[in-house]
C-alpha positions as CSV (number, residue, x, y, z in Angstrom):
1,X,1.1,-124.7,-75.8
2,X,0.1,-122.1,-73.2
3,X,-3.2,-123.7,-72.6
4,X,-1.4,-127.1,-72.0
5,X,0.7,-124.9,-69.2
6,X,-2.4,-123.5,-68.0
7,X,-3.5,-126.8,-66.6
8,X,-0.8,-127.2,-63.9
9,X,-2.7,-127.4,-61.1
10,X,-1.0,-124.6,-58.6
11,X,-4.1,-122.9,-57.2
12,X,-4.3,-124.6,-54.0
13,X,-2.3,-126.1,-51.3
14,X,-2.8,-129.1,-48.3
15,X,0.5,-129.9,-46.3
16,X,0.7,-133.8,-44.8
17,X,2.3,-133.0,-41.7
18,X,3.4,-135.7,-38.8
19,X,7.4,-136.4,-39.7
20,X,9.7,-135.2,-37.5
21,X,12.5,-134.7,-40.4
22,X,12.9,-134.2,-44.0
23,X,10.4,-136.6,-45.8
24,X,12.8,-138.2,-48.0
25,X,10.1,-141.0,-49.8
26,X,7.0,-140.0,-51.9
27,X,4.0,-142.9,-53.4
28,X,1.2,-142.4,-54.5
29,X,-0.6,-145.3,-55.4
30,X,-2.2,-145.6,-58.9
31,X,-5.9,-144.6,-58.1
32,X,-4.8,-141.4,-56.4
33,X,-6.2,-142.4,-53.1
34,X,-3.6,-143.5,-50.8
35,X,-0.5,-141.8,-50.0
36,X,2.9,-143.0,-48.6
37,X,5.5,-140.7,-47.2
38,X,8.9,-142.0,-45.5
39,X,11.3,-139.6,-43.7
40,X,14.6,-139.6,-41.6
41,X,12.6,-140.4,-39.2
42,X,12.8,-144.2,-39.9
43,X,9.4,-144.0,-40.2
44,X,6.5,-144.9,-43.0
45,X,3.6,-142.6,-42.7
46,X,0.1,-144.0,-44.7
47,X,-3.0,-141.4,-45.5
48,X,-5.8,-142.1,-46.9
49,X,-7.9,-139.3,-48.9
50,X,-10.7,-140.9,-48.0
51,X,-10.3,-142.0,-44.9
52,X,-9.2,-138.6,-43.8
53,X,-11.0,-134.9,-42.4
54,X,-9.6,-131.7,-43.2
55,X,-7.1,-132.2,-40.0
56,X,-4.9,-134.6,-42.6
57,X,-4.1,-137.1,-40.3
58,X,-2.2,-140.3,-40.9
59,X,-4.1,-143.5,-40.3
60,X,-0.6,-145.8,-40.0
61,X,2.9,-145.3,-38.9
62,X,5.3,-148.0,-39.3
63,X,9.1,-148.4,-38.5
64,X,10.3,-150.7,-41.5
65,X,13.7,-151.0,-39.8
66,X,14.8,-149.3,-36.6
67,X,17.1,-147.1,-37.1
68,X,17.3,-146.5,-40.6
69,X,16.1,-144.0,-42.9
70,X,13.6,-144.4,-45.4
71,X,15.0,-143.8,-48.9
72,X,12.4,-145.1,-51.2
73,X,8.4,-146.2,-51.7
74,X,6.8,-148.0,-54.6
75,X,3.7,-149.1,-55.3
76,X,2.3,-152.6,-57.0
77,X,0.5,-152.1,-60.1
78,X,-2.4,-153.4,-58.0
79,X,-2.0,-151.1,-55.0
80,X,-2.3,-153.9,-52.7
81,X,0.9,-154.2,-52.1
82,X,4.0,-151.4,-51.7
83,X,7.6,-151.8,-51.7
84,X,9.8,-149.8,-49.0
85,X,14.0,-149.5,-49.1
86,X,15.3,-148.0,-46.0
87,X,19.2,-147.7,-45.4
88,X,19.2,-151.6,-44.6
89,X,20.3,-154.0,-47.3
90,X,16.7,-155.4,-46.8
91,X,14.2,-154.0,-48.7
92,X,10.5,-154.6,-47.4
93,X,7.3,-155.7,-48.1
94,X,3.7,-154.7,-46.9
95,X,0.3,-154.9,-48.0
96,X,-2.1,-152.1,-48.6
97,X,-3.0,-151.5,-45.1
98,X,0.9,-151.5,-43.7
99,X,0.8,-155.0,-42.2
100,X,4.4,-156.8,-43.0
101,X,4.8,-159.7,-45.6
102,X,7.9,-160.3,-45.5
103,X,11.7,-158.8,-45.9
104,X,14.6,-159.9,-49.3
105,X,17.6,-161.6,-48.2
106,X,21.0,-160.4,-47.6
107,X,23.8,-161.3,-48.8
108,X,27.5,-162.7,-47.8
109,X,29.2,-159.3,-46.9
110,X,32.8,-161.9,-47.1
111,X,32.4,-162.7,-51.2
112,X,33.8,-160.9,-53.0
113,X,32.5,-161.5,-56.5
114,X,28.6,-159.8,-55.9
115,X,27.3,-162.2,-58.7
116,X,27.7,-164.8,-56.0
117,X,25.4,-163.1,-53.1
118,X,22.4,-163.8,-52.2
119,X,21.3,-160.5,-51.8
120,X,22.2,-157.0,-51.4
121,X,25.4,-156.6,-48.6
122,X,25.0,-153.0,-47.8
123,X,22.1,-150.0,-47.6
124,X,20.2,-149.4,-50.5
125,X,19.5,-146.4,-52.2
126,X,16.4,-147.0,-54.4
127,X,13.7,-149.9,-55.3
128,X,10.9,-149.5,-57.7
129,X,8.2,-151.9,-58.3
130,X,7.3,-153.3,-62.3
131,X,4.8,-151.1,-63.2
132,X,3.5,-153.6,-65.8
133,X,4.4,-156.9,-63.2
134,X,3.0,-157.5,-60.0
135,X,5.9,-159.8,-59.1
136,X,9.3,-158.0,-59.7
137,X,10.9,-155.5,-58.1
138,X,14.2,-153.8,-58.6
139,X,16.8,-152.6,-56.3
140,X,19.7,-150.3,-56.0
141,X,22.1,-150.3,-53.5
142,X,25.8,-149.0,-52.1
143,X,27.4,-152.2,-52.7
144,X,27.3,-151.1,-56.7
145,X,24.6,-153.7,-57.9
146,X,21.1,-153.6,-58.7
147,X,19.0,-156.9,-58.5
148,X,16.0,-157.7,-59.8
149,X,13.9,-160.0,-57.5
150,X,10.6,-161.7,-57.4
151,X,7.9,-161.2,-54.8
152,X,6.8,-164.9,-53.9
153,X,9.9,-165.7,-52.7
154,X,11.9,-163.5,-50.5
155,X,14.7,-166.0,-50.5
156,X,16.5,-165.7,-53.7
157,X,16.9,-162.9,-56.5
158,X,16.0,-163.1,-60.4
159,X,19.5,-161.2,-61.3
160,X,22.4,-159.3,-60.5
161,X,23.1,-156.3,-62.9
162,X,26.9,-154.9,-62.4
163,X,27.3,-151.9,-64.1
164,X,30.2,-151.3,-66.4
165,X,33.1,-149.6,-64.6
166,X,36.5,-147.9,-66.3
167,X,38.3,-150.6,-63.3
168,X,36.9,-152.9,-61.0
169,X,35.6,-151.6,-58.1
170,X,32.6,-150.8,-55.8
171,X,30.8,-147.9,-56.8
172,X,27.8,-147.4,-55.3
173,X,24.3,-147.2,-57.6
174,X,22.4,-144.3,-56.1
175,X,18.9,-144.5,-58.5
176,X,17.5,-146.4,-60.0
177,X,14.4,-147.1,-62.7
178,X,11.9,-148.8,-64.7
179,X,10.7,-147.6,-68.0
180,X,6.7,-147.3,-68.3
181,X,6.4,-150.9,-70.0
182,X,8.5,-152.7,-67.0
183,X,10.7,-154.0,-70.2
184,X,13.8,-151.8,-69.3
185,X,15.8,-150.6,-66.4
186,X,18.3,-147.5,-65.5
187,X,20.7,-147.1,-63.1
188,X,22.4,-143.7,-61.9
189,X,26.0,-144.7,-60.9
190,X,28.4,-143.3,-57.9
191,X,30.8,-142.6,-61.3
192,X,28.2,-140.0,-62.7
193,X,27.2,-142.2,-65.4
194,X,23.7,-143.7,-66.4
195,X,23.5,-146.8,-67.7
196,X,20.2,-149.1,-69.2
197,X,19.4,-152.1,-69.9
198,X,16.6,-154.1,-72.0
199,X,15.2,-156.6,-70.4
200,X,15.4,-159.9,-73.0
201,X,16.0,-163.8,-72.9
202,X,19.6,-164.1,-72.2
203,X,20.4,-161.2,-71.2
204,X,23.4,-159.8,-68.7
205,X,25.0,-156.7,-66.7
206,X,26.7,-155.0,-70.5
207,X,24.3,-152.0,-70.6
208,X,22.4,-151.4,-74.0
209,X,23.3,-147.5,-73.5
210,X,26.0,-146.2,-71.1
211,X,26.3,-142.7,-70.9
212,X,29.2,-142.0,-69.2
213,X,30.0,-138.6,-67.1
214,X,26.5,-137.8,-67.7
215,X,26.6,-135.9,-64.2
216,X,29.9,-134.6,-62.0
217,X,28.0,-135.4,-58.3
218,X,25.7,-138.4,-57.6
219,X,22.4,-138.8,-59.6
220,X,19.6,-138.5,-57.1
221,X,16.9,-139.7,-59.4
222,X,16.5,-141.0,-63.0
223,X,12.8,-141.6,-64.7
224,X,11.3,-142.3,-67.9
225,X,8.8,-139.8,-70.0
226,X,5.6,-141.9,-70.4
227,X,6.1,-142.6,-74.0
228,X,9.5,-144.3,-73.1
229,X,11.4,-142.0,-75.6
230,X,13.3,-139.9,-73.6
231,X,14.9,-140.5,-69.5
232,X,15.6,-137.7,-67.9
233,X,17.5,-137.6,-64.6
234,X,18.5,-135.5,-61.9
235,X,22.0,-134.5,-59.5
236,X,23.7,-132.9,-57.0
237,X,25.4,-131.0,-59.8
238,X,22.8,-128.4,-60.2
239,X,22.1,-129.7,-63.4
240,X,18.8,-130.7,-65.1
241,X,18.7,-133.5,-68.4
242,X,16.2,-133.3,-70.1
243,X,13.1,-132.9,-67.1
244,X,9.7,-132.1,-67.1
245,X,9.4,-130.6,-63.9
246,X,11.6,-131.2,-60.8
247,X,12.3,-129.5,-57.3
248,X,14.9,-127.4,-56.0
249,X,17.5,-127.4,-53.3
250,X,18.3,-124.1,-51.2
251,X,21.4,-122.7,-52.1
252,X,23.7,-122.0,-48.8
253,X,23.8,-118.0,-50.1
254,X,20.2,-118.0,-52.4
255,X,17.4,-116.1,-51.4
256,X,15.1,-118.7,-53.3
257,X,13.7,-121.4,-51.0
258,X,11.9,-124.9,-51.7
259,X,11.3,-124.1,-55.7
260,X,9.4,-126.9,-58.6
261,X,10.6,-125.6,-61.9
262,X,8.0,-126.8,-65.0
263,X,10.1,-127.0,-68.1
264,X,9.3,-127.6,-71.4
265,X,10.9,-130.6,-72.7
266,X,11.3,-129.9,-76.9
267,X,12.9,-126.4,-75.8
268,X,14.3,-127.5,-72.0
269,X,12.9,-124.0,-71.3
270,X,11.4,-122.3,-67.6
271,X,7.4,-122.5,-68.6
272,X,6.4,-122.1,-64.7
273,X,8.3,-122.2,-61.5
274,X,5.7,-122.1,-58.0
275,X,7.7,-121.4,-54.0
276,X,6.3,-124.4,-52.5
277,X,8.9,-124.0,-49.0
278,X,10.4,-120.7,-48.3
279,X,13.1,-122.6,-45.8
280,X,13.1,-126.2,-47.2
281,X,14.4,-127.4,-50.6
282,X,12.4,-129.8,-52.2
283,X,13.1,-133.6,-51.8
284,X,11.1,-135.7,-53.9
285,X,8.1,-134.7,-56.4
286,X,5.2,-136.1,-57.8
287,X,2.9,-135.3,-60.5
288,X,-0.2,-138.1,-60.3
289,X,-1.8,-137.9,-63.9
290,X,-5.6,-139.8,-62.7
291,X,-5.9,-137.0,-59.9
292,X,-4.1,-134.0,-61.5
293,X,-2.5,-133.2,-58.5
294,X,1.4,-131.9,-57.8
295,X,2.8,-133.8,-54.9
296,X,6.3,-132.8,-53.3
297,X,8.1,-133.4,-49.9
298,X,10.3,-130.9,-47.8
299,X,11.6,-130.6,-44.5
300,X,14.8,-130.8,-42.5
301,X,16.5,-131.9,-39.1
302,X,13.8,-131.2,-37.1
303,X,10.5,-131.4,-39.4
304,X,9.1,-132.2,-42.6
305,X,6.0,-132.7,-44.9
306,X,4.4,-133.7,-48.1
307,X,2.7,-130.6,-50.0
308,X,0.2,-131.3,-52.4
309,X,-0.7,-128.9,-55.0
310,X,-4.2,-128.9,-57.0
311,X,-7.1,-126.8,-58.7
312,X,-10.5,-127.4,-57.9
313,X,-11.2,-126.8,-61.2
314,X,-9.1,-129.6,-63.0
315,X,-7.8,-131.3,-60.4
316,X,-10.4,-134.4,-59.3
317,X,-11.1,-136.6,-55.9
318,X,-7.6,-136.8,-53.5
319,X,-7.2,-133.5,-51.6
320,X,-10.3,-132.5,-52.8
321,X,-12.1,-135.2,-50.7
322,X,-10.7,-134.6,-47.7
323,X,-10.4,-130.8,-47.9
324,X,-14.3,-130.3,-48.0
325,X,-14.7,-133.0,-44.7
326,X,-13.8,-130.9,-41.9
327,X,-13.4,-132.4,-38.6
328,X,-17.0,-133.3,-37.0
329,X,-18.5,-130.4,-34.4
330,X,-18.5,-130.5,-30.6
331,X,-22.1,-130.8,-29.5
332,X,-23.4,-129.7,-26.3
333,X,-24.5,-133.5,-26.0
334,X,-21.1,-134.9,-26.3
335,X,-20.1,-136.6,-23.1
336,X,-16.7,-138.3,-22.6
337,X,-16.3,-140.5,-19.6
338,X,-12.9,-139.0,-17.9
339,X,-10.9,-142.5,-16.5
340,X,-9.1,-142.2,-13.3
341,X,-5.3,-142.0,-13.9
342,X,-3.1,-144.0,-11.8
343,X,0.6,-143.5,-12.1
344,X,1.1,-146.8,-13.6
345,X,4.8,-147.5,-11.8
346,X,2.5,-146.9,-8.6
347,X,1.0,-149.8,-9.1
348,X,3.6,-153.2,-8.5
349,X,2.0,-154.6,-12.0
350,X,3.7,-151.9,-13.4
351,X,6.5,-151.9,-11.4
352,X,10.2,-152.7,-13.5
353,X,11.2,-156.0,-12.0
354,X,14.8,-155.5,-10.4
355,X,17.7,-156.9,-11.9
356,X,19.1,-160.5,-10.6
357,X,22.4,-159.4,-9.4
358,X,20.0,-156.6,-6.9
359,X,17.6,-159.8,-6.4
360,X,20.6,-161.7,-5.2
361,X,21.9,-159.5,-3.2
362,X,18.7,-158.7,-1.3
363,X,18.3,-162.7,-0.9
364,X,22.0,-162.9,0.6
365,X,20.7,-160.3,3.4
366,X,18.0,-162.4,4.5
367,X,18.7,-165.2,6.8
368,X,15.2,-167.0,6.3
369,X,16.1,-167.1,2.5
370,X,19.8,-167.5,2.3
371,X,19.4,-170.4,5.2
372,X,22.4,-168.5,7.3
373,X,22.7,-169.9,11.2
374,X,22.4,-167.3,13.4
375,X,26.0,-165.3,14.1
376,X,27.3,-165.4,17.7
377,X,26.3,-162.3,19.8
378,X,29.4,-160.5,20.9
379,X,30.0,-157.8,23.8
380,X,27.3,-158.0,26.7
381,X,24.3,-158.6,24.4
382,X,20.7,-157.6,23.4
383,X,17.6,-158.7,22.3
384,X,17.2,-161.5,25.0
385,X,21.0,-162.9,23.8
386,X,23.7,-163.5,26.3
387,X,26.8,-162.2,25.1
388,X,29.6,-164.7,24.8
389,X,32.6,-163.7,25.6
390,X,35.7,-165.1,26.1
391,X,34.3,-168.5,24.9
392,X,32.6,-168.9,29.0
393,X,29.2,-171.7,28.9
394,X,25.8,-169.6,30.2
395,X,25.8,-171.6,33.3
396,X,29.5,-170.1,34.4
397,X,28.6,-166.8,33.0
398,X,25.4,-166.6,35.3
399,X,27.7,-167.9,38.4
400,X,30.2,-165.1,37.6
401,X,27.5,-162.9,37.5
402,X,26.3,-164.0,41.2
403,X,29.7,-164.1,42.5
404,X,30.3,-167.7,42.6
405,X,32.8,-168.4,40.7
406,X,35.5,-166.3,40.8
407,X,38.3,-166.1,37.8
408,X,41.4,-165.8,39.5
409,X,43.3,-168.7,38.1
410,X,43.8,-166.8,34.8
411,X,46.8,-164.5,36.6
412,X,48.1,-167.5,38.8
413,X,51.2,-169.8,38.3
414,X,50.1,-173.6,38.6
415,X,52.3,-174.4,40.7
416,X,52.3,-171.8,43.4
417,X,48.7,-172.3,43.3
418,X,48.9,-176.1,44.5
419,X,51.9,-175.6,47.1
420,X,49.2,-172.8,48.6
421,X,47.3,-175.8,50.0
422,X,50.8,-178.3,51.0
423,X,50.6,-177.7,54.9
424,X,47.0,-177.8,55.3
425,X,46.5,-181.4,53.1
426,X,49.2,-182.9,55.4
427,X,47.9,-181.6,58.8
428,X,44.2,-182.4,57.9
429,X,44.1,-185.2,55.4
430,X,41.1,-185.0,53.8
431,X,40.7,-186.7,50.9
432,X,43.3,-189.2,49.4
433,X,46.1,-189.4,52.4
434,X,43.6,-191.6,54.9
435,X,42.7,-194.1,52.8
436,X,46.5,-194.9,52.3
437,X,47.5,-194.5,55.7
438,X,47.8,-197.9,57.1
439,X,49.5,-199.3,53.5
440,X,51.9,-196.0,52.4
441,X,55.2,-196.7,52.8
442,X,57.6,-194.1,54.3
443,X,59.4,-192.2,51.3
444,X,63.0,-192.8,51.4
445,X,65.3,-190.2,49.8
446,X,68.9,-191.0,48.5
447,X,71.5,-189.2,50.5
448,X,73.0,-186.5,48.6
449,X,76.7,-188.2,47.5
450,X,78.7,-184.8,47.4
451,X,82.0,-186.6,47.1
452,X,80.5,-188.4,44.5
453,X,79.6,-185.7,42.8
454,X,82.8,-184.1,42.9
């Protein structure tokens, strides 16, 4: 069996870069030509080995669902469609070139009784697409279901599976699985038990086998061998059942880094281990039998990538391809037109329109808008305006001015004021007096009556 180990194709090494944290979400898709990676990031990346130089470049980046991680990527049987579960309850749809057809339901988050929602009611953890059906898909998810649904309509799911629980409860389902014939399912439960079921007429959520405690810490990923005779599965535990080849975690005190560990899997014995990250554990790994390539993703908080390992001599097309295009020459020809850059926000096209409470304000402070008559001028005036004060007319504010008028009466008593003019009026009638002279009668007074009085 040495020469069977002797194929692993470990003599080279490309690294997909472009996420900005750990790459969480590996596909490949069935011809070995296009690769998906999804990352902490919240964001899809999409290469193309034949699309792409020696530079490795994406050709897509999508956002499924802003603001929430990606946790899983399947391909259709077809590759012309993929599945992607983020931390939404929505799990996606796209077709081969990342354009959006459409997102599943979600359900009541108020029912209690999950057989009754429409669709998932909190993040999922996992999805894989029927690798033998272009129209189903499966789904895991923290609200402890999985659901199968069907691709032509997004409205409504196929099932509900509930796994079996010691007491009811919501337990999340972290993984989740087909078989290689699409004819069974497996689900790795919050409980650390792994539970299957055979898809058949009639069939419900009592698993066919339930292995219970099969882990002590969430199962991060269950699969199927290709010959459907053994599942192995993966945990936090530290603890490998019965797998082929799967990567490591950094222990907090280890002096190992990102490791993939080849076992055999009659003798669950260490054939081959390869250092693929000497600061990052290994998230997610890959082994594409048409290509004969090793995929697996790593990175942390600040930075990740996908690193794929091959052999020129066994290994055929993906990295290959692209490794052997290296990025096209600068000639001495090459002329690139440099634009003129104007700040954009220079320009008022660019130019954030202001909000309507500044608009309004800026309205209320100008009297040709806001229609506002003019305010009185007070104090002696400017800008061509007479000053009003004290209420006075222009005309008797000009005569003031001159001297013609002037304002004593303000500090006089009334009465004082007419007595002032008593002895002249009846000396020299003026006015009233002569034109009653010949008809006025003489005023007669009554004679004071002291005795009267007294």
């Amino acid at each position: 069996n040495d020469d069977d180990f002797g194929r692993i194709p470990l003599s080279n090494e490309i690294v997909l870069r472009g996420h900005t944290k750990v790459v969480s979400a590996l596909a490949v898709d069935p011809t070995g030509s296009r690769v998906l990676s999804g990352s902490y990031d919240y964001t899809v990346r999409m290469y193309d080995f034949q699309g792409m130089n020696s530079k490795l470049q994406s050709f897509r980046q999508l956002e499924p669902c802003e603001g929430h991680q990606v946790r899983s990527l399947s391909w259709s049987p077809t590759s012309d469609r993929f599945l992607c579960v983020t931390g939404s309850a929505q799990a996606k749809i796209y077709d081969r070139d990342g354009l959006s057809l459409g997102e599943f339901v979600k359900g009541d988050m108020y029912i209690r009784d999950l057989k009754n929602t429409k669709g998932h009611i909190s993040g999922l953890t996992g999805g894989e697409w029927n690798p033998k059906s272009k129209e189903t898909i499966l789904t895991s998810s923290e609200d402890g279901s999985l659901r199968l649904w069907d691709v032509s309509d997004f409205k409504s799911q196929k099932q509900v599976i509930k796994p079996k629980l010691i007491r009811p409860m919501r337990i999340p389902v972290t993984s989740c699985a087909w078989d290689h014939e699409g004819k069974r399912i497996v689900g790795g439960i919050g409980d650390g038990s792994i539970q299957l079921w055979t898809i058949k007429t009639g069939w419900g959520s009592r698993p066919d086998v339930h292995v219970e405690k099969a882990h002590t810490e969430d199962i991060t990923g269950v699969k199927f061998s290709t010959d459907g005779q053994i599942l192995v599965s993966r945990s936090m535990d530290s603890t490998l059942k019965q797998l082929v080849f799967t990567g490591t975690s950094i222990e907090k005190d280890g002096t190992n880094g990102g490791l993939l560990c080849f076992f055999d899997r009659r003798k669950l014995e260490l054939v081959s281990r390869v250092g693929i990250s000497p600061h990052y554990s290994v998230i997610r790994c890959l082994w594409h039998q048409r290509i004969n390539q090793v995929f697996a993703t790593v990175g942390d908080k600040k930075e990740g990538g996908t690193h794929i390992l091959y052999d020129p001599s066994v290994s055929q097309r993906g990295a290959l391809v692209c490794v052997g295009r290296a990025p096209r020459k600068k000639s001495v020809d090459d002329y690139e037109a440099q634009p003129l850059i104007h700040n954009p926000h220079a320009l008022p096209l660019f130019r954030d329109q202001p909000s309507r409470k500044r608009q309004r304000e800026k309205m209320m402070k100008d009297p040709l808008k806001s229609h506002k008559p003019e305010a009185p001028v007070n104090g002696p005036g400017f800008g061509g305006k007479i000053g009003t004060t004290k209420g006075s007319l222009l005309t008797q504010y000009l005569m003031k001015e001159g001297g013609l008028i002037k304002e004593t009466w303000m500090d006089e008593d009334p009465r004082e004021a007419i007595l002032k003019y008593a002895d002249a009026a009846e000396k020299d009638p003026k006015f009233i007096a002569p034109a009653y002279s010949q008809t006025q009668p003489n005023p007669v007074f009554a004679e004071s009556d002291s005795d009267g009085e007294e």
